[in-house]
Backbone as ProteinMPNN parsed JSONL, in Angstrom:
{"seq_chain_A": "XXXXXXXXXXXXXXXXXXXXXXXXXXXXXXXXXXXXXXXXXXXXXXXXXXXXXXXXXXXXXXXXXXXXXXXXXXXXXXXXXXXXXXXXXXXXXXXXXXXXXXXXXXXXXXXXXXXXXXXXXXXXXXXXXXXXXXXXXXXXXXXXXXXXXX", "coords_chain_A": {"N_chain_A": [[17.005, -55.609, 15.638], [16.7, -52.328, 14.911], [18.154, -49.197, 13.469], [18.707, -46.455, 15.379], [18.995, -42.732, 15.661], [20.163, -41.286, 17.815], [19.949, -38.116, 17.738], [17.823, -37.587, 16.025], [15.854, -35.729, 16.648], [17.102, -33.609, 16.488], [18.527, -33.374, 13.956], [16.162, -32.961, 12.861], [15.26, -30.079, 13.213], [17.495, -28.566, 12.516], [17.469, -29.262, 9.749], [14.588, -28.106, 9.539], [15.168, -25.38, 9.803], [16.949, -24.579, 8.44], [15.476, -24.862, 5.906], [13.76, -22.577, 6.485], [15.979, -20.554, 6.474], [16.513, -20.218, 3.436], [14.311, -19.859, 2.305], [13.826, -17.455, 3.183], [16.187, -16.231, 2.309], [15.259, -16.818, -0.606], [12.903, -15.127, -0.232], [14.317, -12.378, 0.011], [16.309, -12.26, -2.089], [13.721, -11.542, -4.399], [12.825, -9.249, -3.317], [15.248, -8.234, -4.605], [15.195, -8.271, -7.205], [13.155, -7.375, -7.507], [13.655, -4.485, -6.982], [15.41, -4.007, -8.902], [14.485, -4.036, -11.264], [12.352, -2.176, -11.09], [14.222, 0.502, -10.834], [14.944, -0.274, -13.666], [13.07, 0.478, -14.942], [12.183, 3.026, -14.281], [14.48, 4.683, -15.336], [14.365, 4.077, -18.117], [12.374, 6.036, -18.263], [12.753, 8.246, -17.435], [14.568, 8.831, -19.185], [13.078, 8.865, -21.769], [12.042, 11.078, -20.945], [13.995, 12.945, -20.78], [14.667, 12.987, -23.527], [12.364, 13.87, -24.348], [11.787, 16.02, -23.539], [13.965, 17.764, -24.492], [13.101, 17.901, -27.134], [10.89, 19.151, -27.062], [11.961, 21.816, -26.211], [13.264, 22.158, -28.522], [11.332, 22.629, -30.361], [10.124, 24.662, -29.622], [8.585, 24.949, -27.371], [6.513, 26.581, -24.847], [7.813, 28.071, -21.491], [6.768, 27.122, -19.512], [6.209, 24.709, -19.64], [8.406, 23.521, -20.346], [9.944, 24.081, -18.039], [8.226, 22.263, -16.565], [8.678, 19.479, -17.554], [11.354, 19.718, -17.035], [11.342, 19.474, -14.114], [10.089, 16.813, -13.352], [11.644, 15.003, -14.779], [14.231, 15.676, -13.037], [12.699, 14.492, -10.809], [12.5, 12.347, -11.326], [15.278, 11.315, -11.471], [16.1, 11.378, -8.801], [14.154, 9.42, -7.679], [15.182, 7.354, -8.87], [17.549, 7.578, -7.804], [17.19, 6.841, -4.874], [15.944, 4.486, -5.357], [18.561, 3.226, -5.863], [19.725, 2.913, -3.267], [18.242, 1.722, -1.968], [18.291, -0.761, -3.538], [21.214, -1.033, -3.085], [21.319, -1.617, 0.19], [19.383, -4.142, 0.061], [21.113, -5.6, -1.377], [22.552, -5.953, 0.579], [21.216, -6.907, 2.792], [20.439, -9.685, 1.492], [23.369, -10.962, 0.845], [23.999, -10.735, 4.137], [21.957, -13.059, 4.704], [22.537, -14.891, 3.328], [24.528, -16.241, 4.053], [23.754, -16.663, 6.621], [22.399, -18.867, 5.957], [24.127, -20.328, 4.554], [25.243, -21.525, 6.769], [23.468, -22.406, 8.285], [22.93, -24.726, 6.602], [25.044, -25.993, 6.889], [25.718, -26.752, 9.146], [23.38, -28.316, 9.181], [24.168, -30.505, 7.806], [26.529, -31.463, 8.864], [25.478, -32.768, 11.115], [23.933, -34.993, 9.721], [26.072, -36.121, 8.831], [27.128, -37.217, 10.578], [25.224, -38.872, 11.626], [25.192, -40.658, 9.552], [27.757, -41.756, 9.898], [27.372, -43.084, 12.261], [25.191, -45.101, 11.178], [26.714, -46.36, 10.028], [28.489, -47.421, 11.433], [26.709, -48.854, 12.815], [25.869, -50.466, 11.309], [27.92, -52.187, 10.307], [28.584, -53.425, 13.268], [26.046, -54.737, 13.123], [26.774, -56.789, 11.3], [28.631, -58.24, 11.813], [27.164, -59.448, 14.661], [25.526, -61.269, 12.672], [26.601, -62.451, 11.65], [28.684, -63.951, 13.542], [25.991, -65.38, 14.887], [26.051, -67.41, 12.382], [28.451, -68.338, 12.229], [27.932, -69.557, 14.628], [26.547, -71.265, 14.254], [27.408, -73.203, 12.019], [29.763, -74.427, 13.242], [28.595, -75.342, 15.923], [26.648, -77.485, 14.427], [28.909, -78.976, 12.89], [30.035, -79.725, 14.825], [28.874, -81.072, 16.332], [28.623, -83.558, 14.592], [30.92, -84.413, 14.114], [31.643, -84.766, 16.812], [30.019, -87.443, 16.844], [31.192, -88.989, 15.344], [33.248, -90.317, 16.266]], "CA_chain_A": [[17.185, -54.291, 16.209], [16.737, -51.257, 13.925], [18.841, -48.179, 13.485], [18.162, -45.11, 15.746], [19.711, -41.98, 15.62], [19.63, -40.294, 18.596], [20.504, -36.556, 17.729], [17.435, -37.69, 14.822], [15.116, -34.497, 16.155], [18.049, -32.407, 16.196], [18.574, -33.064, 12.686], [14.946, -32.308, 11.558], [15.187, -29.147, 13.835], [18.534, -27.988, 11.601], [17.078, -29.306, 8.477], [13.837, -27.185, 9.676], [16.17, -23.803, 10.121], [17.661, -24.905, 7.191], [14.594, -24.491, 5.52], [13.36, -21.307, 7.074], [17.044, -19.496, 5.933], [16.945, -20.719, 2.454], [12.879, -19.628, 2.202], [14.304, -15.685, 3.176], [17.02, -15.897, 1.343], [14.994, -16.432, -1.759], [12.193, -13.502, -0.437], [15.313, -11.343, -0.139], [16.224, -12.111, -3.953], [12.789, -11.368, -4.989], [12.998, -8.207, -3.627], [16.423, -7.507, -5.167], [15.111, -8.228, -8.198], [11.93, -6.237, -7.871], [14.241, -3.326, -7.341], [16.288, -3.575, -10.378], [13.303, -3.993, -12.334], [12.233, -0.678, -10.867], [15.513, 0.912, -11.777], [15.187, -0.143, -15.059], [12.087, 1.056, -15.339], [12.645, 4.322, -13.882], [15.93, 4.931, -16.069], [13.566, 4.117, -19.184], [11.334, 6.737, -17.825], [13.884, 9.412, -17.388], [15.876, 8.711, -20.629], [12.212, 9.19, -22.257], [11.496, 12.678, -20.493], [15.086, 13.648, -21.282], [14.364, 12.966, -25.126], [10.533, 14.492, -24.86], [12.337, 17.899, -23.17], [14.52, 17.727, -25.972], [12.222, 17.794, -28.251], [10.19, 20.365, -26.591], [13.369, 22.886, -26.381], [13.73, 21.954, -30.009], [10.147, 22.97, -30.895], [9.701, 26.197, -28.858], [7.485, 24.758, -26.326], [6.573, 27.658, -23.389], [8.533, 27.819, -21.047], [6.489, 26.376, -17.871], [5.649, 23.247, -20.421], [9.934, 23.067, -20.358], [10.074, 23.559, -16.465], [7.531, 20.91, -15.954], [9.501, 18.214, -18.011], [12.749, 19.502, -16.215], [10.986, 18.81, -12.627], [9.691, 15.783, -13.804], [13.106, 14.705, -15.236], [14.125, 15.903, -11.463], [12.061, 13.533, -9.448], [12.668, 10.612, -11.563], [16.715, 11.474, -10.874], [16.201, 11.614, -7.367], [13.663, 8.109, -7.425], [16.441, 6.323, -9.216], [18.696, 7.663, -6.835], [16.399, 6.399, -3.528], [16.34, 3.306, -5.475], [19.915, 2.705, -6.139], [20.611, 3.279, -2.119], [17.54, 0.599, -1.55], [19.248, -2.098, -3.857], [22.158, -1.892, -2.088], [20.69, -2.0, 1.142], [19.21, -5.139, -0.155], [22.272, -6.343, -1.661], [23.806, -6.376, 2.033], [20.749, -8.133, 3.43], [20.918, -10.508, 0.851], [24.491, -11.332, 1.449], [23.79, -11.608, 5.374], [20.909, -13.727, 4.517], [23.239, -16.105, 2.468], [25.873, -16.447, 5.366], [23.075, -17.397, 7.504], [21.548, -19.878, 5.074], [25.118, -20.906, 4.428], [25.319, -21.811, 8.226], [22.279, -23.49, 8.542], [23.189, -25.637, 5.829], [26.539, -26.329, 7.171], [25.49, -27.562, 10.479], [22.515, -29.501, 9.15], [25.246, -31.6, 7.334], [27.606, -31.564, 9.835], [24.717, -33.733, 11.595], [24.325, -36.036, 8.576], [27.354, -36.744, 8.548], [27.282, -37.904, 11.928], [24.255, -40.013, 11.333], [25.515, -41.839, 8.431], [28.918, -42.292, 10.485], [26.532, -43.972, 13.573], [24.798, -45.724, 10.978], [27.718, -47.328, 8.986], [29.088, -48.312, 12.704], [25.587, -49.933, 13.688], [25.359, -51.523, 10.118], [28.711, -53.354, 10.481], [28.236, -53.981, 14.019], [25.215, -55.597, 12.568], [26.851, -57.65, 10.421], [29.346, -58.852, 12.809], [26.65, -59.833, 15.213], [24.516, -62.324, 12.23], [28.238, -63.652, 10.741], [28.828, -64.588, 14.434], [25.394, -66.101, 14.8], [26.227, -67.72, 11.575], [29.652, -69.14, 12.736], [27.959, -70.789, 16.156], [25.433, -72.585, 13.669], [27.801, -73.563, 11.46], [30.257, -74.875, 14.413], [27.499, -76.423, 16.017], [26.15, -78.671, 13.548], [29.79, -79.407, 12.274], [30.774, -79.868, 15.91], [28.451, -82.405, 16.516], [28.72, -84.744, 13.999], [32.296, -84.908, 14.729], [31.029, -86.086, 18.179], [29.265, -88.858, 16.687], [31.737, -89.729, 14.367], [34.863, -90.906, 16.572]], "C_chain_A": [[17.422, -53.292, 15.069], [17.679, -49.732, 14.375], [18.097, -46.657, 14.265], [19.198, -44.105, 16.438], [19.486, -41.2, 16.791], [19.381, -38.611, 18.98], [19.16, -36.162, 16.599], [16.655, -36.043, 15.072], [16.137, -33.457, 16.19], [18.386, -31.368, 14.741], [17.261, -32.719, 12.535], [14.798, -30.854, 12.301], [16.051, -28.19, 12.684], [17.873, -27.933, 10.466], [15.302, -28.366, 8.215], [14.164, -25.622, 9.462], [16.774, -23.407, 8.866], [16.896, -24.315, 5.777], [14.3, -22.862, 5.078], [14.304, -20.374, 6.319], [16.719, -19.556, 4.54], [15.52, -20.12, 1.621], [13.175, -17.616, 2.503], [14.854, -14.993, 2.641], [16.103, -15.978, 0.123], [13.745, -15.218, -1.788], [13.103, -12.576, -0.671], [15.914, -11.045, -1.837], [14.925, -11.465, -4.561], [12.577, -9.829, -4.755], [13.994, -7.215, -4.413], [15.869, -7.229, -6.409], [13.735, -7.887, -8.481], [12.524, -4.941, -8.161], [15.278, -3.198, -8.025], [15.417, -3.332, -11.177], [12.827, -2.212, -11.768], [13.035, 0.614, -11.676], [15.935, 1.213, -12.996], [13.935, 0.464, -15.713], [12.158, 2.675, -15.54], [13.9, 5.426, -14.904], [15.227, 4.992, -17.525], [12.397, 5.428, -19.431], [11.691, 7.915, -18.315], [14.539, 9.543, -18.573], [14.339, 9.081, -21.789], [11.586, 10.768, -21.705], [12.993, 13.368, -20.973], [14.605, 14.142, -22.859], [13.058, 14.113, -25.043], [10.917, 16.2, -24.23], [13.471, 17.9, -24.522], [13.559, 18.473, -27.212], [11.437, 19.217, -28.058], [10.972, 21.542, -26.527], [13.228, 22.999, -28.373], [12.338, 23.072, -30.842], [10.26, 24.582, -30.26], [9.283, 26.36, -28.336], [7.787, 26.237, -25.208], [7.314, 27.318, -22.471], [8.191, 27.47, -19.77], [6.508, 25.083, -18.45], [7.554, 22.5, -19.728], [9.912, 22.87, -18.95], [9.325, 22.345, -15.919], [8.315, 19.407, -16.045], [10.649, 18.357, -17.012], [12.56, 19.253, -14.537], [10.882, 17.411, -12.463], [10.763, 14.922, -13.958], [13.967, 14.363, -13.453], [14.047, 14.768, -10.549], [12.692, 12.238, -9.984], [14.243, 10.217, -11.191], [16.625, 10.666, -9.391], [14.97, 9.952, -6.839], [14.327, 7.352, -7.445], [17.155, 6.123, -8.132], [18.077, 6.549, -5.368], [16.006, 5.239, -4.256], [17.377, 2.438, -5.65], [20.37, 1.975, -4.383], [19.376, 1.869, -1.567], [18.03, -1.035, -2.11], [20.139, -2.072, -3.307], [22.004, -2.437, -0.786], [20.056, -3.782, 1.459], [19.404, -6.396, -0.352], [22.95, -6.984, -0.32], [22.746, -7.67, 2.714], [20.737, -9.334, 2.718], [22.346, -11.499, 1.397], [24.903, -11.334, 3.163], [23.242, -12.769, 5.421], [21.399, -15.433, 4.497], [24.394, -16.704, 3.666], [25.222, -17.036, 6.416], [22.509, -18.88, 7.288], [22.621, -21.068, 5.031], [25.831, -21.637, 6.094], [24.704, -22.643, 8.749], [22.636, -24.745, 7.772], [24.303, -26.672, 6.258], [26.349, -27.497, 8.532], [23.946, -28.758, 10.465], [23.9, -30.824, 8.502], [26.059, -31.807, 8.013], [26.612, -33.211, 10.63], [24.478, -34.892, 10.759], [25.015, -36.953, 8.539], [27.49, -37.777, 9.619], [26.399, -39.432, 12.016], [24.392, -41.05, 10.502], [26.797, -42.394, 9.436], [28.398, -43.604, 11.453], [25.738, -45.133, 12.441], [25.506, -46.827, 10.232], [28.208, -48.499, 10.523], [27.871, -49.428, 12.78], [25.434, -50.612, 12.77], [26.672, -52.929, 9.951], [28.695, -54.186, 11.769], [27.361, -55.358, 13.928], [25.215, -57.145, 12.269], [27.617, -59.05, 11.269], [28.909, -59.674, 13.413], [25.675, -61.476, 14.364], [25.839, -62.923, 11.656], [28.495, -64.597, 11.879], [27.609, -66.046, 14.761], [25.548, -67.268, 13.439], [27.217, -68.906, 11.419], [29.162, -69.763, 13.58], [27.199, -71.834, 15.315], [26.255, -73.285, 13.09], [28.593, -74.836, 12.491], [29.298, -76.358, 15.468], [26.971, -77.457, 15.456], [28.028, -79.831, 12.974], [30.093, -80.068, 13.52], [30.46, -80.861, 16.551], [28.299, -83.307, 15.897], [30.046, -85.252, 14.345], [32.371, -85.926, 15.945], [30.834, -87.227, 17.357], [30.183, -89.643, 15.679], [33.213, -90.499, 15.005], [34.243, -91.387, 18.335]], "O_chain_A": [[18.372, -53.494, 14.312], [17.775, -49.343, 15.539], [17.188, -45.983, 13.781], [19.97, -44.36, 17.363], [18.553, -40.398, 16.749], [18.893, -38.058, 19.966], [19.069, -35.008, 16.181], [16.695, -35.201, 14.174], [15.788, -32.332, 15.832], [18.478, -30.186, 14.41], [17.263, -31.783, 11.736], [13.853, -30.306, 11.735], [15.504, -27.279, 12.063], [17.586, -26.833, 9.994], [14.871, -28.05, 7.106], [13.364, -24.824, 8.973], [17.022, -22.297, 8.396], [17.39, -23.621, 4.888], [14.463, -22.209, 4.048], [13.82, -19.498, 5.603], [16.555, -18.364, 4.28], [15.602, -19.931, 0.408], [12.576, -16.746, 1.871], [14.673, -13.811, 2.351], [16.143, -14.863, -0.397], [13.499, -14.525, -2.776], [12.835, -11.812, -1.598], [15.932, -10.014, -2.51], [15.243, -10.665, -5.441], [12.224, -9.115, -5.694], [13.833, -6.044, -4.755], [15.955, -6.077, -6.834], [13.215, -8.091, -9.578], [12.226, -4.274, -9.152], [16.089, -2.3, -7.797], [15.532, -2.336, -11.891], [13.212, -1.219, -12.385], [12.709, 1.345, -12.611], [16.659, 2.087, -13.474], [13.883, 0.865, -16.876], [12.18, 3.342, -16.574], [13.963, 6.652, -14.993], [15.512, 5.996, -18.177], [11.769, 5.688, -20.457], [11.218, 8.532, -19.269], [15.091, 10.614, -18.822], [14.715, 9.68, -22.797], [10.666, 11.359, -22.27], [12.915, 14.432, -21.587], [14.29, 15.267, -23.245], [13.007, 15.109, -25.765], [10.346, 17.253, -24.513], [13.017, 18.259, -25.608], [13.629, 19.494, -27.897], [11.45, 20.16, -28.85], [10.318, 22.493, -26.954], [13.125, 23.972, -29.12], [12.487, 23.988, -31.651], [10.583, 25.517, -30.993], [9.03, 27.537, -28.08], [8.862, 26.749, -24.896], [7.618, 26.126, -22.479], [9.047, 27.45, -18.886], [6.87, 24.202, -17.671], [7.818, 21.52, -19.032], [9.867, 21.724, -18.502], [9.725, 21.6, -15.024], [8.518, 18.552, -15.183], [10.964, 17.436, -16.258], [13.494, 18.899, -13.817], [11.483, 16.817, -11.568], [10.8, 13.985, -13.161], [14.192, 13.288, -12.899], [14.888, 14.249, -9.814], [13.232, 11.34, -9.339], [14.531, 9.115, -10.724], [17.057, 9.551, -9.096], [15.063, 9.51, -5.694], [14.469, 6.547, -6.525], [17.42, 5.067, -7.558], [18.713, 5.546, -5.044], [15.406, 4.621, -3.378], [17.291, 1.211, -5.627], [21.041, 0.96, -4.197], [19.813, 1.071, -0.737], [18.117, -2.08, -1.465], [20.329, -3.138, -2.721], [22.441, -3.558, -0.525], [20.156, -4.454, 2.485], [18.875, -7.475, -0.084], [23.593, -8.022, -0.161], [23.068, -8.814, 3.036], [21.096, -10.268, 3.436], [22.311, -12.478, 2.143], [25.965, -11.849, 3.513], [23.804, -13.647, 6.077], [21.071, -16.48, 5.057], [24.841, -17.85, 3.702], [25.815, -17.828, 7.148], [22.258, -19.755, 8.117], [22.404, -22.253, 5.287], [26.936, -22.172, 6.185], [25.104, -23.51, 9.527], [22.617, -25.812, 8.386], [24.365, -27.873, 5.994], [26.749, -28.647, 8.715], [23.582, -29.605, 11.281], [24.241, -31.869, 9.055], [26.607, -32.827, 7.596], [27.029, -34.369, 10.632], [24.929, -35.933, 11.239], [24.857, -38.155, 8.328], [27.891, -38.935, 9.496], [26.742, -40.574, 12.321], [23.856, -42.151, 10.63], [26.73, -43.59, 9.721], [28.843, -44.752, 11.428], [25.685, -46.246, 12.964], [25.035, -47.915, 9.901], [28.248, -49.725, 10.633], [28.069, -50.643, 12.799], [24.803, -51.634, 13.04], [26.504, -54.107, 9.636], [28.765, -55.411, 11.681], [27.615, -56.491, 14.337], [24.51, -58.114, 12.551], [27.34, -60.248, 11.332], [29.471, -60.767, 13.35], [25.274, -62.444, 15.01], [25.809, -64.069, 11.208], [28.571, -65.803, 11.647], [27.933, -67.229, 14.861], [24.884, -68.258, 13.746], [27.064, -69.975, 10.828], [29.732, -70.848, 13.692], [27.193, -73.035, 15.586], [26.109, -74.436, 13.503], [28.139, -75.98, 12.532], [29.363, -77.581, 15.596], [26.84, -78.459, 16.158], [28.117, -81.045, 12.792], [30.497, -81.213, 13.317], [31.223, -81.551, 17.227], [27.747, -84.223, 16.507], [30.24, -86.377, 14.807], [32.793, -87.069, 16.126], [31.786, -88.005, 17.297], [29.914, -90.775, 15.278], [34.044, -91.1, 14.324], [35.013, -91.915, 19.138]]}, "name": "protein", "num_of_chains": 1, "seq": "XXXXXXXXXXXXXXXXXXXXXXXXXXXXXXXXXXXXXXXXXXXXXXXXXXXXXXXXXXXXXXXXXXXXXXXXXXXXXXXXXXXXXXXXXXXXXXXXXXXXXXXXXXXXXXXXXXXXXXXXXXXXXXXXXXXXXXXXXXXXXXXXXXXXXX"}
């Protein structure tokens, strides 16, 4: 008689879910860490139009050339910004993500656990059952020579 778990599609259901969270959670990273990379891009951008209006002030550039840089300068502010408010945004789903993942995980092992518990029982049971068979043979053979011997 072989070991069967009866909760077994439960577990591959969990360890399916399990999956699924753990597969979102790492799209959800990938976007986090698209939009830092952005960020840093953006910030590289801006810190290079700062300098190049600089420079242009410095020189004597006209003065729409200057307003252009300082619009320019402007937007990239205000991108950063509407990317700062999207990483966090991100940050939170992230950290739902992980609580869910961390849930899934929890209750696939919870089941595990259970399964190894059922299987340690049915493995000593087991044992119990071929030691016994083991003892009637033994008994038996011993039991009848005895017969024959008195």
């Amino acid at each position: 008689m072989s070991f069967r778990f009866p909760l077994a599609t439960v577990l591959r259901y969990r360890e399916s879910l399990e999956q699924r969270e753990y597969f979102a959670l790492e799209r959800i990273q990938q976007e986090v860490s698209h939009v830092e990379l952005r960020i840093r891009q953006v910030e590289e951008e801006l810190s290079a139009a700062v300098h190049n209006r600089a420079a242009q002030l410095a020189h004597g550039v006209p003065a729409a050339e200057v307003q252009t840089a300082y619009e320019y300068s402007r937007a990239l502010e205000e991108q950063g910004q509407g990317l700062q408010n999207l990483l966090k945004e991100a940050k939170m789903k992230w950290r739902q993500q992980l609580a869910s993942y961390e849930l899934a995980r929890r209750n696939r092992e919870t089941l595990e656990k259970l399964r190894e518990k059922q299987f340690e029982a049915f493995s000593k049971e087991q044992a119990k059952r071929e030691q016994a068979v083991i003892d009637d043979l033994f008994l038996s053979r011993h039991g009848s020579r005895r017969g024959h011997g008195h």
